[in-house]
MARTOR-278212 format. One record per atom (N, C-alpha, C): z, x, y; atom name; residue number from 1. Coordinates in nm, 2 decimals, padded with zeros to 4 digits, always signed. Layout:
! residues N
@z=Z x=X y=Y name=CA resi=NUM $
...
***
This chain:
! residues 117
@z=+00.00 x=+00.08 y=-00.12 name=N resi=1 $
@z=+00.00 x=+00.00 y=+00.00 name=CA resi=1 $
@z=+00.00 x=+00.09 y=+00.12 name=C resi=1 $
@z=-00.07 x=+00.08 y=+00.23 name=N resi=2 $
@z=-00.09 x=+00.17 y=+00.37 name=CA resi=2 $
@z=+00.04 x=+00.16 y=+00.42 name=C resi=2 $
@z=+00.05 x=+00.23 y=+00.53 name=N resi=3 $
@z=+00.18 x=+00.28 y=+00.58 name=CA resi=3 $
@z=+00.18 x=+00.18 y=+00.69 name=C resi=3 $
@z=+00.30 x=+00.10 y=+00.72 name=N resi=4 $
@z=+00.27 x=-00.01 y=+00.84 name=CA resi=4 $
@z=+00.24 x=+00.03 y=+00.95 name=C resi=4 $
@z=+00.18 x=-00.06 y=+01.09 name=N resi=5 $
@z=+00.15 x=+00.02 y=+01.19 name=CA resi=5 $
@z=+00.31 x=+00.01 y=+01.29 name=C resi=5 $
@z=+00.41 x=-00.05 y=+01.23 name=N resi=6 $
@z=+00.51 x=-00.06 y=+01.33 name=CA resi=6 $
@z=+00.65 x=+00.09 y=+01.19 name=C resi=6 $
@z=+00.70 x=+00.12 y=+01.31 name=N resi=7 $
@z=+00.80 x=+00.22 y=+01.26 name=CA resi=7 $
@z=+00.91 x=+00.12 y=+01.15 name=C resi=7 $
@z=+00.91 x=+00.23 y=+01.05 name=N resi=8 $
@z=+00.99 x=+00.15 y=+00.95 name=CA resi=8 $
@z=+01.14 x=+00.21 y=+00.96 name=C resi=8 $
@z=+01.24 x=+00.13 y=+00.88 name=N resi=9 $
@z=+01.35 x=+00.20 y=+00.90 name=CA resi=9 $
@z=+01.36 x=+00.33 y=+00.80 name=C resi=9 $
@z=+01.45 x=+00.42 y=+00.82 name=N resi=10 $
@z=+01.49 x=+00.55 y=+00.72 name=CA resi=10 $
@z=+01.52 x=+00.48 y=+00.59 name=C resi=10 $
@z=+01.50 x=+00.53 y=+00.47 name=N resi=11 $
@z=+01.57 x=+00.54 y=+00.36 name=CA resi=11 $
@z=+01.66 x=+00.62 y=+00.34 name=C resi=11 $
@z=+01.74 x=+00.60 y=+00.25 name=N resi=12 $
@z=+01.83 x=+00.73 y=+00.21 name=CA resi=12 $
@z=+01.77 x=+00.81 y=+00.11 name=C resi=12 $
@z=+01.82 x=+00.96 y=+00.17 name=N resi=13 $
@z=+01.77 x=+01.03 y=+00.09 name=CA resi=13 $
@z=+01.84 x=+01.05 y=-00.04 name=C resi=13 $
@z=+01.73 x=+01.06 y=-00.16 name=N resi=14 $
@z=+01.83 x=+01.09 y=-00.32 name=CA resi=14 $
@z=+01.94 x=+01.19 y=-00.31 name=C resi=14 $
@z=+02.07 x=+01.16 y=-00.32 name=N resi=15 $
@z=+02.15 x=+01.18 y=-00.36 name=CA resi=15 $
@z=+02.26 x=+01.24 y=-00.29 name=C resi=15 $
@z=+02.20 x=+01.19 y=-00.14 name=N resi=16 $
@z=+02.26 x=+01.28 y=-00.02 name=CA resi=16 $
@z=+02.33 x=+01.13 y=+00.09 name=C resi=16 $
@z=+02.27 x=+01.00 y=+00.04 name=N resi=17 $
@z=+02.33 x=+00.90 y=+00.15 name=CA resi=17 $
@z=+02.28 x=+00.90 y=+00.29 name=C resi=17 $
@z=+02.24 x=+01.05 y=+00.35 name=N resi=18 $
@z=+02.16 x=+01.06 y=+00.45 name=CA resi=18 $
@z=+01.99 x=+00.96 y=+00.50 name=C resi=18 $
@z=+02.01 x=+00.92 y=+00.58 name=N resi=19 $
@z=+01.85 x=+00.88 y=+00.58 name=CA resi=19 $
@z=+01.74 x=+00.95 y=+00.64 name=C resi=19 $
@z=+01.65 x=+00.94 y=+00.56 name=N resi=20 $
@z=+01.52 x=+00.99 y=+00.64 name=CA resi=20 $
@z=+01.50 x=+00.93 y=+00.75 name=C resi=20 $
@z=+01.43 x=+01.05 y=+00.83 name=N resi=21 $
@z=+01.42 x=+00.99 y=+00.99 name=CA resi=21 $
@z=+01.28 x=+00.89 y=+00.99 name=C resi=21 $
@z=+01.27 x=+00.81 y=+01.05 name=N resi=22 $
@z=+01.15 x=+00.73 y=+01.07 name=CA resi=22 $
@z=+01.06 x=+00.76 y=+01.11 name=C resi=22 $
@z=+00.93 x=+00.78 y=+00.99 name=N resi=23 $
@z=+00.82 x=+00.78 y=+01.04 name=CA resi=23 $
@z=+00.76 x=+00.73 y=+01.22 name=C resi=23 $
@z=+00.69 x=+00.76 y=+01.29 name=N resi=24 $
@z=+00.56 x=+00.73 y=+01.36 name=CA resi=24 $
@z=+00.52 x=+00.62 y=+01.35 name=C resi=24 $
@z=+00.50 x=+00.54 y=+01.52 name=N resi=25 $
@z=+00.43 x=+00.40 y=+01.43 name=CA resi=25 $
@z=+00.30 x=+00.46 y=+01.38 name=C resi=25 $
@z=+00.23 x=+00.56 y=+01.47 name=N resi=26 $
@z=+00.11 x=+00.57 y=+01.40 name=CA resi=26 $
@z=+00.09 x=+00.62 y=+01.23 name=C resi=26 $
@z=+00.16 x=+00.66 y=+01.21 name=N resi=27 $
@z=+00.19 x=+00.73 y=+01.02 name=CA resi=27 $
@z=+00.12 x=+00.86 y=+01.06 name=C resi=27 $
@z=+00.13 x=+00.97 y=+00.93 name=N resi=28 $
@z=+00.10 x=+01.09 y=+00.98 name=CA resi=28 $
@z=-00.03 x=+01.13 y=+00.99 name=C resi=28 $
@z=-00.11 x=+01.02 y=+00.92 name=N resi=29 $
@z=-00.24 x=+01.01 y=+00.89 name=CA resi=29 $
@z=-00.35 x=+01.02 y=+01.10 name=C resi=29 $
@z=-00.27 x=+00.96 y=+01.15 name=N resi=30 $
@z=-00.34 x=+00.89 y=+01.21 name=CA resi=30 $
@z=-00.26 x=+00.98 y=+01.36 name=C resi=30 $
@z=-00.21 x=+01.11 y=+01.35 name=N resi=31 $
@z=-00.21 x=+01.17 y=+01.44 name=CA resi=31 $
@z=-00.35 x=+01.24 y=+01.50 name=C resi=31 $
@z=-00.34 x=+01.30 y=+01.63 name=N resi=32 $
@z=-00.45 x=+01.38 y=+01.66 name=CA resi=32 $
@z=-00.48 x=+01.55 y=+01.60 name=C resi=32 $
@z=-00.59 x=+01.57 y=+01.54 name=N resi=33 $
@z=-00.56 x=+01.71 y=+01.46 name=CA resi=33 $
@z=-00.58 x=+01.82 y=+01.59 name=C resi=33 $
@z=-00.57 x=+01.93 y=+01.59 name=N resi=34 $
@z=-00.52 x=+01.99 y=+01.73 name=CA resi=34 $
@z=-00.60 x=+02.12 y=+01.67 name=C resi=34 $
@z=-00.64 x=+02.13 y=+01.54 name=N resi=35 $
@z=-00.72 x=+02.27 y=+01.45 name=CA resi=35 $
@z=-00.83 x=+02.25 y=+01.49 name=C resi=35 $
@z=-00.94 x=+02.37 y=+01.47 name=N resi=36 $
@z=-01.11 x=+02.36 y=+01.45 name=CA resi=36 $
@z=-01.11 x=+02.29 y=+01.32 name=C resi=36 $
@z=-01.24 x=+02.16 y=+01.34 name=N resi=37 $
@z=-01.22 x=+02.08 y=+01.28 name=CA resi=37 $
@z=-01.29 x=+02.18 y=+01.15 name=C resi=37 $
@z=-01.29 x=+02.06 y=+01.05 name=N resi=38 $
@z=-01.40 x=+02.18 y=+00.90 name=CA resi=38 $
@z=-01.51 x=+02.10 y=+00.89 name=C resi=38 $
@z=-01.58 x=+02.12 y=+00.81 name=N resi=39 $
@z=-01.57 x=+02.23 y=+00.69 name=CA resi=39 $
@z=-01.56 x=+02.38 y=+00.78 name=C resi=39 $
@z=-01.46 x=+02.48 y=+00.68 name=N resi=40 $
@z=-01.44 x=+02.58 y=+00.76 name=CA resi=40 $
@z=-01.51 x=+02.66 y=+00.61 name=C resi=40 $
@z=-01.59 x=+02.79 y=+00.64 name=N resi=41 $
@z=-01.65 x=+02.86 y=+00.51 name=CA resi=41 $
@z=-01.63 x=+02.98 y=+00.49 name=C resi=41 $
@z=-01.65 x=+03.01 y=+00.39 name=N resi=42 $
@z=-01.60 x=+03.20 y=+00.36 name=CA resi=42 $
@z=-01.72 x=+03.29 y=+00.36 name=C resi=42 $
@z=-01.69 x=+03.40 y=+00.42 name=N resi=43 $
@z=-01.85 x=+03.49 y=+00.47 name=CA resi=43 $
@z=-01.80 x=+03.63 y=+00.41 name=C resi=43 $
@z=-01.82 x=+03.68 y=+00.37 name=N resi=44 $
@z=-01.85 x=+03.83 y=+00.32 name=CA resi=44 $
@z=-01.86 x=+03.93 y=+00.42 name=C resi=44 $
@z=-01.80 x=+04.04 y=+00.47 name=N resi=45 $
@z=-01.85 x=+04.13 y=+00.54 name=CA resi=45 $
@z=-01.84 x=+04.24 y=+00.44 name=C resi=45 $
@z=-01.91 x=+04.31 y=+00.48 name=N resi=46 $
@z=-01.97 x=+04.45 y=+00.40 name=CA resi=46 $
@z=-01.84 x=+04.57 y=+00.55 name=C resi=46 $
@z=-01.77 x=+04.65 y=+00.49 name=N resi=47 $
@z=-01.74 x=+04.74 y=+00.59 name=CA resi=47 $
@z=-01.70 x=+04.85 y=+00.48 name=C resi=47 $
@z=-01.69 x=+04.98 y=+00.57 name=N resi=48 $
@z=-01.68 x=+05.11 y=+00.47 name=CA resi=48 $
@z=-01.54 x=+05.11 y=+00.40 name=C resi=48 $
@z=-01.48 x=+05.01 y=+00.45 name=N resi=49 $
@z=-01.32 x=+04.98 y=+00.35 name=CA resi=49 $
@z=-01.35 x=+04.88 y=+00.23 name=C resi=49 $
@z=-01.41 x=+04.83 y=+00.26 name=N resi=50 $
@z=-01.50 x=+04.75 y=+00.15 name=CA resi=50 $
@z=-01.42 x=+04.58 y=+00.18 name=C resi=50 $
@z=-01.50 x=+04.51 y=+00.09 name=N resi=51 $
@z=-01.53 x=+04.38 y=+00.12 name=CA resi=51 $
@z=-01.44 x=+04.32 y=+00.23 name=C resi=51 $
@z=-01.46 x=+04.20 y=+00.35 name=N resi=52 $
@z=-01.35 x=+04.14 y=+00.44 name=CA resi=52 $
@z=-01.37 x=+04.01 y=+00.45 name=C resi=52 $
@z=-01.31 x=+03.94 y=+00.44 name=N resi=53 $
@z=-01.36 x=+03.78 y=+00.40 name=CA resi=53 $
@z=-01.33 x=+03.68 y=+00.53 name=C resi=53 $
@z=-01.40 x=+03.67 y=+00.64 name=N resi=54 $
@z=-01.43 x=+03.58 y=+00.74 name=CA resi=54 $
@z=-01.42 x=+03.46 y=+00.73 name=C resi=54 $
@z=-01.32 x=+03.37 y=+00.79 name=N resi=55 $
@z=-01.33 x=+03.21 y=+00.81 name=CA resi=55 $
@z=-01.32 x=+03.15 y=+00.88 name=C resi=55 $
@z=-01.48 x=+03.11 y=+00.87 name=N resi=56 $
@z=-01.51 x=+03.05 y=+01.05 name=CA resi=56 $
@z=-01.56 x=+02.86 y=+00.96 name=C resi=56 $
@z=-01.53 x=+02.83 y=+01.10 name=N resi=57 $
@z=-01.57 x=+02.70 y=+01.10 name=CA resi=57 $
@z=-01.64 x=+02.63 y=+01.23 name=C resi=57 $
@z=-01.76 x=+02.53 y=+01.28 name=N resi=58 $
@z=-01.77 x=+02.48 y=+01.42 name=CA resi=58 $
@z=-01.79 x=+02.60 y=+01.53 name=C resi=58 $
@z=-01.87 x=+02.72 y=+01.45 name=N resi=59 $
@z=-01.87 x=+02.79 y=+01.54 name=CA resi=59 $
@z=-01.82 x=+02.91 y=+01.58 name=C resi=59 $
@z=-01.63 x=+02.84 y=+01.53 name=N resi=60 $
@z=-01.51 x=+02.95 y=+01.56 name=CA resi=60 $
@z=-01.47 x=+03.04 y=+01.46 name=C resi=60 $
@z=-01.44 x=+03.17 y=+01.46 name=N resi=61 $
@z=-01.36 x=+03.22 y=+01.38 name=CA resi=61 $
@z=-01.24 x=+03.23 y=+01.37 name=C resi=61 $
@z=-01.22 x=+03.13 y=+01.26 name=N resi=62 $
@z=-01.06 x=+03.10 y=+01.21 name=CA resi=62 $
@z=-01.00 x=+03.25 y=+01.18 name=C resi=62 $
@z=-01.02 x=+03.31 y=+01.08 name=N resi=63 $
@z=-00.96 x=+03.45 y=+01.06 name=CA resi=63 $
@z=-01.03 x=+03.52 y=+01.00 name=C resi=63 $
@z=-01.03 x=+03.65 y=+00.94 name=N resi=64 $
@z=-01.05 x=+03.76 y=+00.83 name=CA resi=64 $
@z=-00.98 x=+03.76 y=+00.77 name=C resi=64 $
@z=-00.97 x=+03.76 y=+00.67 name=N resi=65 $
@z=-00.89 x=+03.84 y=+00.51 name=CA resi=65 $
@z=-00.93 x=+03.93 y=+00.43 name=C resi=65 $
@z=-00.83 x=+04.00 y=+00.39 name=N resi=66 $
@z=-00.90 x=+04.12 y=+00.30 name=CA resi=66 $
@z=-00.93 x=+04.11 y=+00.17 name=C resi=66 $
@z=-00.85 x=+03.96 y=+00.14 name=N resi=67 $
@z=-00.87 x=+03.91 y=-00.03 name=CA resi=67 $
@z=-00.94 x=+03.79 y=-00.06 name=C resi=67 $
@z=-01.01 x=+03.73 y=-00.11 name=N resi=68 $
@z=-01.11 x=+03.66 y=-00.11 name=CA resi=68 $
@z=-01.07 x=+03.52 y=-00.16 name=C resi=68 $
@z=-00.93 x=+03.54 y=-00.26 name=N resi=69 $
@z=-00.90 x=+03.38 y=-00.27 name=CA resi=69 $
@z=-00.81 x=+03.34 y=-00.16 name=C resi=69 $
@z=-00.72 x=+03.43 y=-00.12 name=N resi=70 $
@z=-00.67 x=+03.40 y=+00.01 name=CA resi=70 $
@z=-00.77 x=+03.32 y=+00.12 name=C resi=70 $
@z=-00.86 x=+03.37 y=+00.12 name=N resi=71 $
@z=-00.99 x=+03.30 y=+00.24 name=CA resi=71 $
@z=-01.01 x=+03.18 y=+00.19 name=C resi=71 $
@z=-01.04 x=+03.13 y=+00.06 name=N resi=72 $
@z=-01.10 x=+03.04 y=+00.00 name=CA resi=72 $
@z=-00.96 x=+02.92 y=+00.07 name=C resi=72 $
@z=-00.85 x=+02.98 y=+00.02 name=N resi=73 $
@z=-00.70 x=+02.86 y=+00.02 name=CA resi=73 $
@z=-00.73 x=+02.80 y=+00.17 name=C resi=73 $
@z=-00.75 x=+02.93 y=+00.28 name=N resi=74 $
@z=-00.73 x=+02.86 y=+00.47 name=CA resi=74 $
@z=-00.88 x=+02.81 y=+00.42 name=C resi=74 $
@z=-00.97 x=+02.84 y=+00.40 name=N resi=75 $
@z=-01.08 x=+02.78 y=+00.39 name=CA resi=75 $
@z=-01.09 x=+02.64 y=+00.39 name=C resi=75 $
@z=-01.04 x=+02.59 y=+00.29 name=N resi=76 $
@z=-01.04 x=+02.48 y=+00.25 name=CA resi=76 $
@z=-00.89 x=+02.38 y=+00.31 name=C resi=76 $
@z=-00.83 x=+02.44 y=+00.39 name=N resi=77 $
@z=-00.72 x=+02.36 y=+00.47 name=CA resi=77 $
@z=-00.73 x=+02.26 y=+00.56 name=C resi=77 $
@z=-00.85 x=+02.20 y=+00.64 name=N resi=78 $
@z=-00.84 x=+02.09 y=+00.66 name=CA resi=78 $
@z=-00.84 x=+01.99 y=+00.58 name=C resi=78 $
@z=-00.94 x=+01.99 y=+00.44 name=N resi=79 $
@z=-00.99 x=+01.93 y=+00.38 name=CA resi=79 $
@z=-00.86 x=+01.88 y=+00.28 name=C resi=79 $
@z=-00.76 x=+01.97 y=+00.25 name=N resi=80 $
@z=-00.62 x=+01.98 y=+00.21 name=CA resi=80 $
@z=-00.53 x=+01.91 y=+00.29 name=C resi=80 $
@z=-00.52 x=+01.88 y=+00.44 name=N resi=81 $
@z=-00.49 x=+01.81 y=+00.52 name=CA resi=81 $
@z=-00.51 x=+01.71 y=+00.53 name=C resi=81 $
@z=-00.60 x=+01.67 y=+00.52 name=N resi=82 $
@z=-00.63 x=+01.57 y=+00.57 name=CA resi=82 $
@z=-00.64 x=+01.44 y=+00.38 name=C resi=82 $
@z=-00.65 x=+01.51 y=+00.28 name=N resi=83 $
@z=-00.63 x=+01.51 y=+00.19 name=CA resi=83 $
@z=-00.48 x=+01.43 y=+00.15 name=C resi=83 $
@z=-00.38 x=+01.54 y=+00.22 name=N resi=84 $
@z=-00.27 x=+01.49 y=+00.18 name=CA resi=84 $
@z=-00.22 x=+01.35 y=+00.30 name=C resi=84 $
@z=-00.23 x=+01.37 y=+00.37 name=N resi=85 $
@z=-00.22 x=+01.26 y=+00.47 name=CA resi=85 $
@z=-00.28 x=+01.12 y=+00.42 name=C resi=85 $
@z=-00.43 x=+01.10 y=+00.36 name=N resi=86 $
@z=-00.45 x=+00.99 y=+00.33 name=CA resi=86 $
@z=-00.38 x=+00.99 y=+00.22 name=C resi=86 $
@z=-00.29 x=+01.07 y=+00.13 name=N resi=87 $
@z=-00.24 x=+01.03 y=+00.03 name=CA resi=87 $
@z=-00.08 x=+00.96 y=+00.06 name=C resi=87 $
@z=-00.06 x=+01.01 y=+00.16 name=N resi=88 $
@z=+00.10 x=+00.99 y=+00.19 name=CA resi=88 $
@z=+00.08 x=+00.83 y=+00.26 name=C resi=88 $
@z=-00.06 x=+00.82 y=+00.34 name=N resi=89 $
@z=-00.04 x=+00.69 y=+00.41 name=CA resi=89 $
@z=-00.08 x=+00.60 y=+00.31 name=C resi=89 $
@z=-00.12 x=+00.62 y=+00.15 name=N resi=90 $
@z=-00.10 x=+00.52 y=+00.06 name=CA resi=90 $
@z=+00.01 x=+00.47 y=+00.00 name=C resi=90 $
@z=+00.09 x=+00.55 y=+00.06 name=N resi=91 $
@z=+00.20 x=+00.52 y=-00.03 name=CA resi=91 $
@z=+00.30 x=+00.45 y=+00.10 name=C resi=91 $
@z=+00.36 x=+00.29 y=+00.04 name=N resi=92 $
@z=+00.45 x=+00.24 y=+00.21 name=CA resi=92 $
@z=+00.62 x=+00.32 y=+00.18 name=C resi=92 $
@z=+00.59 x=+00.39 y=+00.27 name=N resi=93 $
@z=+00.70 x=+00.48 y=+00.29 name=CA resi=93 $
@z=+00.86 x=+00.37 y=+00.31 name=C resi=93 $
@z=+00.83 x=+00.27 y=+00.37 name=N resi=94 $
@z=+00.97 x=+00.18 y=+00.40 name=CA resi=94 $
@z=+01.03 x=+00.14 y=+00.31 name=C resi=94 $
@z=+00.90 x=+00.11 y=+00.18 name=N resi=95 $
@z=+00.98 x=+00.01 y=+00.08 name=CA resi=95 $
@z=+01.04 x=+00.15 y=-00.05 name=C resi=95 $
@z=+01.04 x=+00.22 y=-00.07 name=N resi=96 $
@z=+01.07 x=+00.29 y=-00.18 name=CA resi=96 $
@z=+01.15 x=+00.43 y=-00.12 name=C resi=96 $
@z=+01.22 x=+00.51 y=-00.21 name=N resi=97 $
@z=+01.32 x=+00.60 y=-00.18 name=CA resi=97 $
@z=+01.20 x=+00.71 y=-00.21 name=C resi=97 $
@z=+01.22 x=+00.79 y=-00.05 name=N resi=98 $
@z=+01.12 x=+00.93 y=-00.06 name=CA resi=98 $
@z=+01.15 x=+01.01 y=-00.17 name=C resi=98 $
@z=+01.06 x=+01.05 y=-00.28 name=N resi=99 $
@z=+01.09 x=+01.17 y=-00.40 name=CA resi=99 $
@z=+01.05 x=+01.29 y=-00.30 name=C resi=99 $
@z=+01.12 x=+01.40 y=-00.41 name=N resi=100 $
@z=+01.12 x=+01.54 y=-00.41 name=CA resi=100 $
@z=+00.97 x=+01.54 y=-00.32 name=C resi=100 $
@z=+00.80 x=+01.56 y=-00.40 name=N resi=101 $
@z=+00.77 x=+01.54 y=-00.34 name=CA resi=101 $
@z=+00.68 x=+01.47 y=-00.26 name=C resi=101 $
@z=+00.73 x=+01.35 y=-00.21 name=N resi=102 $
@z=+00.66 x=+01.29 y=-00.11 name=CA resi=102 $
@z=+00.70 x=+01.40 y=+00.02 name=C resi=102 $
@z=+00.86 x=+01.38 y=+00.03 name=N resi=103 $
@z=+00.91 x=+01.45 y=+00.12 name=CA resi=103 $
@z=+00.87 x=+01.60 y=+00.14 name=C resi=103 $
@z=+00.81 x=+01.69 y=+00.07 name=N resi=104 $
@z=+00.77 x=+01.81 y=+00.05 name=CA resi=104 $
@z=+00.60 x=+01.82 y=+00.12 name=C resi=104 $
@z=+00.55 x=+01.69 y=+00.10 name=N resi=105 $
@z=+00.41 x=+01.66 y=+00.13 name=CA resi=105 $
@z=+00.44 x=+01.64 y=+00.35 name=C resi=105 $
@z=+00.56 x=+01.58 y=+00.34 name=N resi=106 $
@z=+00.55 x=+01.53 y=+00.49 name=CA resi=106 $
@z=+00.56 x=+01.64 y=+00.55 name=C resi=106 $
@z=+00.66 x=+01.73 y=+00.50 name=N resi=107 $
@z=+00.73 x=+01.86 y=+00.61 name=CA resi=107 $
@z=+00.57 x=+01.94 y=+00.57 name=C resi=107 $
@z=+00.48 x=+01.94 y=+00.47 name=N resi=108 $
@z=+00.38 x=+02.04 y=+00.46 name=CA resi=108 $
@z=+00.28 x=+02.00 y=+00.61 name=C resi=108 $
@z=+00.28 x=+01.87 y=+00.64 name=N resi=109 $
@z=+00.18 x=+01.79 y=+00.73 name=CA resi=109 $
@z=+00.26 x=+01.84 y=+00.87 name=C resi=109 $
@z=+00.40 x=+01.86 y=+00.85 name=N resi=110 $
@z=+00.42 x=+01.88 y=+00.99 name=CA resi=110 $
@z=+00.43 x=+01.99 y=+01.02 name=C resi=110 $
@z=+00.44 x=+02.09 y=+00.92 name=N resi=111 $
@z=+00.42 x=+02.23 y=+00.92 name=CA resi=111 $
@z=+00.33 x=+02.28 y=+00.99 name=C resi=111 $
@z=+00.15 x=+02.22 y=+00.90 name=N resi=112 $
@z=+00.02 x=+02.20 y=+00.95 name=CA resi=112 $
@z=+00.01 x=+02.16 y=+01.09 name=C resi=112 $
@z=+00.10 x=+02.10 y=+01.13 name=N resi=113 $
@z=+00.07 x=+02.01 y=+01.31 name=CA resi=113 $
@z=+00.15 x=+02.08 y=+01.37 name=C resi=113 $
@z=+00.23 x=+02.20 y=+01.37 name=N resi=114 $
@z=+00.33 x=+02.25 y=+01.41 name=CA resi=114 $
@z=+00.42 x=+02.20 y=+01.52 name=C resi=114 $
@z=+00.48 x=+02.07 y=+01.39 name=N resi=115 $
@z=+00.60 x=+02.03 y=+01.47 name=CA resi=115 $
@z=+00.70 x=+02.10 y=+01.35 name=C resi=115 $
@z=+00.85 x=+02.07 y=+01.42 name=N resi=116 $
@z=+00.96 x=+02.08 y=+01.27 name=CA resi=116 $
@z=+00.98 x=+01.98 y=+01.14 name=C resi=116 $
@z=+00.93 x=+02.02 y=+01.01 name=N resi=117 $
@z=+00.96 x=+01.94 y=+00.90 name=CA resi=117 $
@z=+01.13 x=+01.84 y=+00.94 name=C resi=117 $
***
């Protein structure tokens, strides 16, 4: 079920009585992304140190890396974002007690948007 558009109340968290703080009316789906959008891809450079792995996207260059799955993981991080967000906004956060992780998925999205989990 989608995540409602009005703020839900906290649940408690398992095993702590504490409640989660309350989502956003907008859910976390439906924030503004603030990244170079993707697809972002992985480029090869040739240098006398040997191989460097470039990840650009829209133009920009996101970064270099010296290891090539490392590139592949940022590589593929919008698509991972945005990924987990439509997953979290399927699930209605109001009516059920957040698991390990759901709650692991939220703090990863606010990580990504750099606010504090």
């Amino acid at each position: 079920m989608p995540h409602s558009a009005q703020t839900t109340a906290p649940a408690a968290q398992a095993g702590t009585g504490k409640p989660y703080p309350a989502l956003p009316a907008e859910g976390p789906a439906q924030e503004q992304s603030r990244h170079t959008p993707g697809p972002w891809q992985v480029c090869p450079i040739g240098t006398p140190g040997g191989p460097v792995y470039k990840v650009a996207g829209s133009g920009w260059l996101i970064g270099t890396v010296g290891f090539e799955p490392n590139a592949q993981l940022i590589a593929a991080a919008p698509d991972l974002l945005a990924a987990l967000k439509g997953m979290i906004n399927e699930i209605d956060l109001g009516c059920r007690m957040r698991s390990a992780p759901v709650q692991a998925a939220l703090e990863a999205i606010a990580r990504a948007e750099g606010r504090q989990p």
